[in-house]
C-alpha positions in Angstrom: 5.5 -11.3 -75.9 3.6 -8.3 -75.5 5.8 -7.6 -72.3 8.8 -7.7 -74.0 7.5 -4.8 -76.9 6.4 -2.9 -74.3 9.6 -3.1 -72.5 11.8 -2.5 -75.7 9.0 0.3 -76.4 10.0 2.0 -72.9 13.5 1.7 -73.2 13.6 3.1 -76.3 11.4 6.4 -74.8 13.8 6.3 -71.7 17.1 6.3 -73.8 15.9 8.9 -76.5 15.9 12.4 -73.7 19.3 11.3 -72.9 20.6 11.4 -76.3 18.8 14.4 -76.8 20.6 16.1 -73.9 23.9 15.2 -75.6 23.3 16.8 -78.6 23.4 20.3 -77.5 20.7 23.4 -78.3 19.9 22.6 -82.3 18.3 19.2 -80.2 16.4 20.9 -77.8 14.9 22.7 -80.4 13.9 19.7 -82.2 12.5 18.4 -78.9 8.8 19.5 -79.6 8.3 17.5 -83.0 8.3 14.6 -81.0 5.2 15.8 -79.4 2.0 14.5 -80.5 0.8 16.4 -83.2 -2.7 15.9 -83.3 -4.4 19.2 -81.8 -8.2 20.2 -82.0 -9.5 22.7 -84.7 -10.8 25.3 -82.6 -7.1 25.6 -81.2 -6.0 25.9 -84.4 -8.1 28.6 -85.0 -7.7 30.5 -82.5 -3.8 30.6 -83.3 -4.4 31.9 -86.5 -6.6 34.8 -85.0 -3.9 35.6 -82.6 -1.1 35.7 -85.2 -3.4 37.7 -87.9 -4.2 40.2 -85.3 -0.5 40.6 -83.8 1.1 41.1 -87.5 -1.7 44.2 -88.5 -0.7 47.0 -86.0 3.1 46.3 -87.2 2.6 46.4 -90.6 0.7 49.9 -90.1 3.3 51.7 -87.8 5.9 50.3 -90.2 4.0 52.3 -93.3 3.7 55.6 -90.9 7.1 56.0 -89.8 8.8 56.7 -92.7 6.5 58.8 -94.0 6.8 61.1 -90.5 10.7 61.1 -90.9 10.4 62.7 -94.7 8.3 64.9 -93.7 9.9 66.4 -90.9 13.1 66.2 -93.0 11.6 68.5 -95.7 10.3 71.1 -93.0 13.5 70.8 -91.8 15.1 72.1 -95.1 12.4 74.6 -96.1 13.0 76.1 -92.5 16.2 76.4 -92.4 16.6 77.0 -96.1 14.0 80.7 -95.7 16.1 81.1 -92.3 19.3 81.1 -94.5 17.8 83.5 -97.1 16.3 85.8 -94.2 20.1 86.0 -93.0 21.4 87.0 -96.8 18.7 89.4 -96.8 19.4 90.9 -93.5 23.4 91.0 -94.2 23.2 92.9 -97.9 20.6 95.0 -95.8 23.4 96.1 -93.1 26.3 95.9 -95.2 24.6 97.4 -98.4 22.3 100.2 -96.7 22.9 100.6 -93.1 24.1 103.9 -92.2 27.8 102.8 -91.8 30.9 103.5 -93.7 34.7 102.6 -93.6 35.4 105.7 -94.7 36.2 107.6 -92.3 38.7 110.4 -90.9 40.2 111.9 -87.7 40.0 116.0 -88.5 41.6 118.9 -86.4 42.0 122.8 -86.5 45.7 123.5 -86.7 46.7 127.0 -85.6 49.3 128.4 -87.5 51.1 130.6 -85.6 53.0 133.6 -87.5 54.8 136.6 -85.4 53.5 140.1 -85.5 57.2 141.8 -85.8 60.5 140.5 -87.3 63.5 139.8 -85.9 66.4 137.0 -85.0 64.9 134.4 -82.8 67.0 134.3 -79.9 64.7 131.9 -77.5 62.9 128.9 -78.1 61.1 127.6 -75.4 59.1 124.1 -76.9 60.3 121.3 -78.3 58.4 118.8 -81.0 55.4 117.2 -80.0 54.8 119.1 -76.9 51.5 119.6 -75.1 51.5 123.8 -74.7 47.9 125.7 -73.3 47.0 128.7 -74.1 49.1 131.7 -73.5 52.3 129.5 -73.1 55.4 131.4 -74.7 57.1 129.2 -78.0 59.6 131.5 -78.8 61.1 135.3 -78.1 63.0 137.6 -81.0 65.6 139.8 -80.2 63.9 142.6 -78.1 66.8 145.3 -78.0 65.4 147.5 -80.9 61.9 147.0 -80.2 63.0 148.6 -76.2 64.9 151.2 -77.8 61.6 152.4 -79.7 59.7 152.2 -76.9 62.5 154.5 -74.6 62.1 157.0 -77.6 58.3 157.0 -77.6 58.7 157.8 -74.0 60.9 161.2 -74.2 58.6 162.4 -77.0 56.0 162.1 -75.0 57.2 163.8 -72.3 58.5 166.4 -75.0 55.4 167.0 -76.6 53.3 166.8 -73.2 55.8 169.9 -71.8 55.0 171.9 -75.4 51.3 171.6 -75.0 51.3 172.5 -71.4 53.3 175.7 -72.1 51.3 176.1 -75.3 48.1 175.9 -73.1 48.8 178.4 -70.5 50.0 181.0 -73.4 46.3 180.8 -74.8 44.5 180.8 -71.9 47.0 184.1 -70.9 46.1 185.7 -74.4 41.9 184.9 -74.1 42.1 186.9 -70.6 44.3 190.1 -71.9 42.1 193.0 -73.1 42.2 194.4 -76.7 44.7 196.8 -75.2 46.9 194.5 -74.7 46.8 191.9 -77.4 44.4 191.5 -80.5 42.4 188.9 -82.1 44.5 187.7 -84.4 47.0 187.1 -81.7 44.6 185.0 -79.8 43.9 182.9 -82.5 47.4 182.1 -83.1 48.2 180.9 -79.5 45.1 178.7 -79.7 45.9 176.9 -82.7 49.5 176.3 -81.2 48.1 174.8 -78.1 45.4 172.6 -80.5 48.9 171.7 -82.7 50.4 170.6 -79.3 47.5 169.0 -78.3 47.2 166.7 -81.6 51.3 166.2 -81.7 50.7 164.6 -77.8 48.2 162.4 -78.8 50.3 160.9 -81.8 53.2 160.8 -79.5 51.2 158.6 -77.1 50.0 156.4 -79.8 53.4 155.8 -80.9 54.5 154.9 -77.4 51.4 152.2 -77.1 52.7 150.6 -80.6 56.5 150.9 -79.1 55.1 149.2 -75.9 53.0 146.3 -77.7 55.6 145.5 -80.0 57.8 144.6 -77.0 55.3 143.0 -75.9 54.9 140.5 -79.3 58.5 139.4 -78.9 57.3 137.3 -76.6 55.3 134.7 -79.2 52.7 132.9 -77.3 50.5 130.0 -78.1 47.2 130.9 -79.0 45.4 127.0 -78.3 45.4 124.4 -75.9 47.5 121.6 -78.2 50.2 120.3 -79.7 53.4 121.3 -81.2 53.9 120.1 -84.5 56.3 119.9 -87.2 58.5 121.9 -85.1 61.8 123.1 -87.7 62.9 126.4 -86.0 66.0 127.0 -84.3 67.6 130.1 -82.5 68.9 132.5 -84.6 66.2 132.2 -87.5 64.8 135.2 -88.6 60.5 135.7 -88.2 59.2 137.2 -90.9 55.9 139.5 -89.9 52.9 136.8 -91.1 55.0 133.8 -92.3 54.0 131.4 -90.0 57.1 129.6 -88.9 55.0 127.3 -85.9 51.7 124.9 -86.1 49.7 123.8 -82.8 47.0 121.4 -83.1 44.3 122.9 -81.3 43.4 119.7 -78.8 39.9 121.1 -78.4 39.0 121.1 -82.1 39.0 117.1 -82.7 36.2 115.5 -85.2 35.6 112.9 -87.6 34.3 113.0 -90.7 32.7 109.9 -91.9 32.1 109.9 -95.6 29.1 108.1 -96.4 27.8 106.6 -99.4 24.5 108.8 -100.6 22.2 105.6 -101.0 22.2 105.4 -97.4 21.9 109.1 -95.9 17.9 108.2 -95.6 19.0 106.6 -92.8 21.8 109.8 -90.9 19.5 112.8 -88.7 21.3 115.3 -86.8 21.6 114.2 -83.5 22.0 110.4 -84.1 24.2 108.3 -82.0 27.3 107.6 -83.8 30.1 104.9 -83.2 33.8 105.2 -84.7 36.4 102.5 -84.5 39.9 103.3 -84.9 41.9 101.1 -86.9 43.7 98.9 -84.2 41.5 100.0 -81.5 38.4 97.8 -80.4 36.7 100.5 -78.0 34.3 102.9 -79.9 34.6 106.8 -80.1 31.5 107.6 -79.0 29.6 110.9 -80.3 26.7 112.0 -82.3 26.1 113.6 -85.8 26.6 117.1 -85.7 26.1 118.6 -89.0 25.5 116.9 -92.7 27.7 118.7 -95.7 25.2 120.0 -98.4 27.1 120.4 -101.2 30.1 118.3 -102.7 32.2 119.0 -106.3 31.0 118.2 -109.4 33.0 117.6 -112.6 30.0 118.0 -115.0 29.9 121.6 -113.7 33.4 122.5 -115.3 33.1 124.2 -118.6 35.3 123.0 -121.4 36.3 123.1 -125.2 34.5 127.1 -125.9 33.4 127.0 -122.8 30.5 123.9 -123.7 29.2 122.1 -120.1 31.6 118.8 -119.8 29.1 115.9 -119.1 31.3 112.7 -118.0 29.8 109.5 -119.8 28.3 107.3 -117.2 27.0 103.4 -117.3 23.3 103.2 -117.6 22.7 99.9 -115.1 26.1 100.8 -113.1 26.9 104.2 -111.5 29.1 105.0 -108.4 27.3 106.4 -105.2 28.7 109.4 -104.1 30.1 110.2 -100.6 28.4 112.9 -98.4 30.9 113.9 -95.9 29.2 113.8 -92.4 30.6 115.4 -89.4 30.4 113.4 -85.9 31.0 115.4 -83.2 33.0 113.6 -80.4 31.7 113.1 -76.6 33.5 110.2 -75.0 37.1 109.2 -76.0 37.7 106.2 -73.8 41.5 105.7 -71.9 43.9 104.9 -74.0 42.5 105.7 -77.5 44.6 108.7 -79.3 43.3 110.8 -81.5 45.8 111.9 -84.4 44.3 113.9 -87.0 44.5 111.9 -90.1 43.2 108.3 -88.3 41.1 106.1 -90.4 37.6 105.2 -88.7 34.7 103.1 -89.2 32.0 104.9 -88.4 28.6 103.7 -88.0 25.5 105.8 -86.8 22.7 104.3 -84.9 19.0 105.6 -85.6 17.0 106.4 -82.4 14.8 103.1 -82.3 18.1 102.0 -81.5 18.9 104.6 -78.7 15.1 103.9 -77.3 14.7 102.4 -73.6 12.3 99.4 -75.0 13.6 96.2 -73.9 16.1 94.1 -76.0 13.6 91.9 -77.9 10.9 94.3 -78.7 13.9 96.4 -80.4 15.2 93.8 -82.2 12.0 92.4 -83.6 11.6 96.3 -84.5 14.7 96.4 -85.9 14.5 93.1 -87.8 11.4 93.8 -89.2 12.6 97.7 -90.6 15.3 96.4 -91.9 13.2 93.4 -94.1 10.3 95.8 -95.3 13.6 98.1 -96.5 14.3 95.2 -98.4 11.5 95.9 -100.8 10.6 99.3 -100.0 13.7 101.0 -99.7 14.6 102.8 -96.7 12.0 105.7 -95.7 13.5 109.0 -94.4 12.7 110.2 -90.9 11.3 114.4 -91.1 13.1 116.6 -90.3 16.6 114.9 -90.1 18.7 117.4 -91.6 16.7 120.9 -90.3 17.2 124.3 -92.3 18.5 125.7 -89.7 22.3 124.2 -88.4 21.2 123.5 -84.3 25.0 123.5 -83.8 26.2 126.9 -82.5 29.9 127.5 -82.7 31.5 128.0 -79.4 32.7 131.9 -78.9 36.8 131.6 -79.2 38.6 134.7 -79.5 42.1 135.5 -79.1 43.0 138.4 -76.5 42.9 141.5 -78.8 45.6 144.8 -78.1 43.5 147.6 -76.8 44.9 151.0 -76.3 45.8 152.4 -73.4 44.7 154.9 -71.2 45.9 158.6 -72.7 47.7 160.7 -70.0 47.1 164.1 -69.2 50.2 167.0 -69.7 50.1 167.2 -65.8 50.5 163.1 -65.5 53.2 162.9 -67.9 55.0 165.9 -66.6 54.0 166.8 -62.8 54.6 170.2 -61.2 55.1 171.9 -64.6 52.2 173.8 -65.1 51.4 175.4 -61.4 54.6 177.1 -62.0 54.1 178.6 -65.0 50.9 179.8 -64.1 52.3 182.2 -61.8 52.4 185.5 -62.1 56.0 187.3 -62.0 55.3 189.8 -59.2 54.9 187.0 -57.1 58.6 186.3 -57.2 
């Protein structure tokens, strides 16, 4: 009997893994319960322990984390919330009071040339637009009378040379003669006549020299390395003495003038380094600031009803800054960039921490650090930027002046006249 349970008891073990093996992985997990249960109390324990003392270091980094991650999100912000207000600051700082201005123009000295004589044009040697130098010939006028008055300044000064040579010889003949022969009064009439022909020669020979330049001034020549502009003559127009008639632009004469706003001329010294971009052109002009304008119009200085002081009303919180003009003289053009008179230029001038050999990031902390304490400030003048004294000297031009020639002596003009005068009749 007991067998038999035993068997049956075994069987049933034996069968029940087998079943358990068919029933896939929710089975196997089940497995264990069938274990014996009973365990001792100080396993038990020590269980617990192990599970109490696993769980506490998770709970505590779970607590810590999140707190980390709000924190650096909020530095985060603040950084790169003062960062964002640091660029505002610096950008209304460049924009807003940085020596720089949009305003700016291409200048030139244009010659305007006018002939010294009149007459019908009967050359003209230029076209529009052409580059001339100095001395080139634009145009002639009609030179027949202008040769015809210098052929007649010639024979009267061989006319009047001849009169003073005889004139000469006759006083010099009377000063010798005794008292027998001639008298005093005589004397002193043959040596005004020779101081008459004497004064008569000397106008004869300055009328030849004006015959001979104005020949010479037919011939209308530039007076500047340029440009010719504008150009509307044509042959057979007639040149008025001083109407000019013919413009160069003077290619040696270019500047710009950068008009800058006068809440940021703390910042402009003669002698700065100045930038100007033409308006389609990315390469900079490159010069420096030559000279500062100190004085611009004012219309509260015009008088009006009775002759009362006319004061324009103005906005107490809002006014409009006035433009200084500034001149930048030019050193470097680079290839390819024209300069036409009349251009439009952004010019911006750089200060001389920003010209300074330092290295990049000690000039840019510099400059960074300026620029914020200007912020609050204001922007502090350098001394003396803009001396009493203009350093600028302008260069010596001068156009090549008529001078008068040489006078002639009677014996130059007329050679061989006056030995045979001189002789005495018996000789013959």
């Amino acid at each position: 009997m007991d067998t038999t349970v035993s068997e049956d008891h075994v069987s049933t073990h034996e069968v029940q893994p087998a079943k358990t093996r068919d029933r896939g992985s929710d089975d196997r997990d089940r497995a264990p319960v069938s274990e014996p249960a009973a365990r001792s109390k100080p396993d038990v324990e020590s269980d617990l322990s192990q599970a109490s003392s696993a769980q506490i270091p998770l709970v505590t980094q779970g607590s810590t984390r999140p707190f980390l991650v709000a924190l650096g999100k909020r530095i985060a912000t603040l950084g790169i919330a003062l960062l964002a207000i640091l660029i505002v600051l610096l950008t209304w700082q460049h924009y807003v009071t940085a020596p720089w201005t949009r305003n700016g123009t291409v200048r030139v000295q244009v010659a305007s040339v006018a002939p010294q004589i009149s007459g019908y044009i009967n050359d003209v040697r230029v076209v529009d637009n052409q580059f001339v130098h100095r001395g080139d010939v634009l145009y002639t006028i009609e030179p027949f009378d202008f040769e015809v008055a210098r052929l007649t300044g010639v024979a009267t000064l061989q006319q009047r040379a001849a009169d003073l040579q005889v004139k000469q010889l006759q006083s010099e003949r009377r000063q010798h003669l005794t008292n027998l022969a001639t008298s005093p009064e005589e004397q002193q009439t043959y040596a005004g006549n020779a101081v008459q022909a004497k004064a008569a020669l000397d106008a004869a020979q300055q009328q030849l020299a004006q015959a001979e330049m104005n020949l010479q001034r037919t011939k209308v020549r530039s007076p500047v390395n340029g440009y010719v502009t504008n150009l509307l003559m044509r042959v057979g127009d007639f040149a008025h003495v001083g109407t000019s008639n013919i413009s160069i632009i003077d290619a040696d004469s270019f500047w710009i003038d950068g008009y800058f706003e006068e809440t940021k001329m703390a910042g402009i010294c003669v002698g700065d380094r100045a930038e100007a971009k033409l308006m389609g052109y990315s390469q900079p002009i490159i010069g420096h600031v030559g000279t500062v304008t100190r004085g611009i119009s004012t219309s509260n200085a015009a008088s009006g009803t009775q002759g009362l002081p006319n004061v324009d009303p103005v906005y107490t919180w809002v006014r409009l800054a006035q433009r200084v003009p500034v001149r930048i003289s030019i050193d470097t053009v680079p290839a390819g960039v024209p300069l036409v008179s009349g251009m439009t230029a952004t010019v911006t001038v750089r200060t001389a921490a920003e010209n300074d050999h330092r290295s990049w990031l000690d000039r840019m902390r510099t400059d960074v650090l300026d620029r914020f304490f200007d912020l609050f400030t204001g922007p502090r003048p350098r001394p003396n930027c803009l001396p009493v004294f203009t350093p600028q000297r302008a260069s010596i031009e001068s156009f090549p002046t008529e001078t008068l020639p040489r006078a002639m002596s009677p014996e130059q003009i007329n050679p061989g006249l006056a030995p045979a005068m001189n002789q005495s009749p018996r000789i013959h």
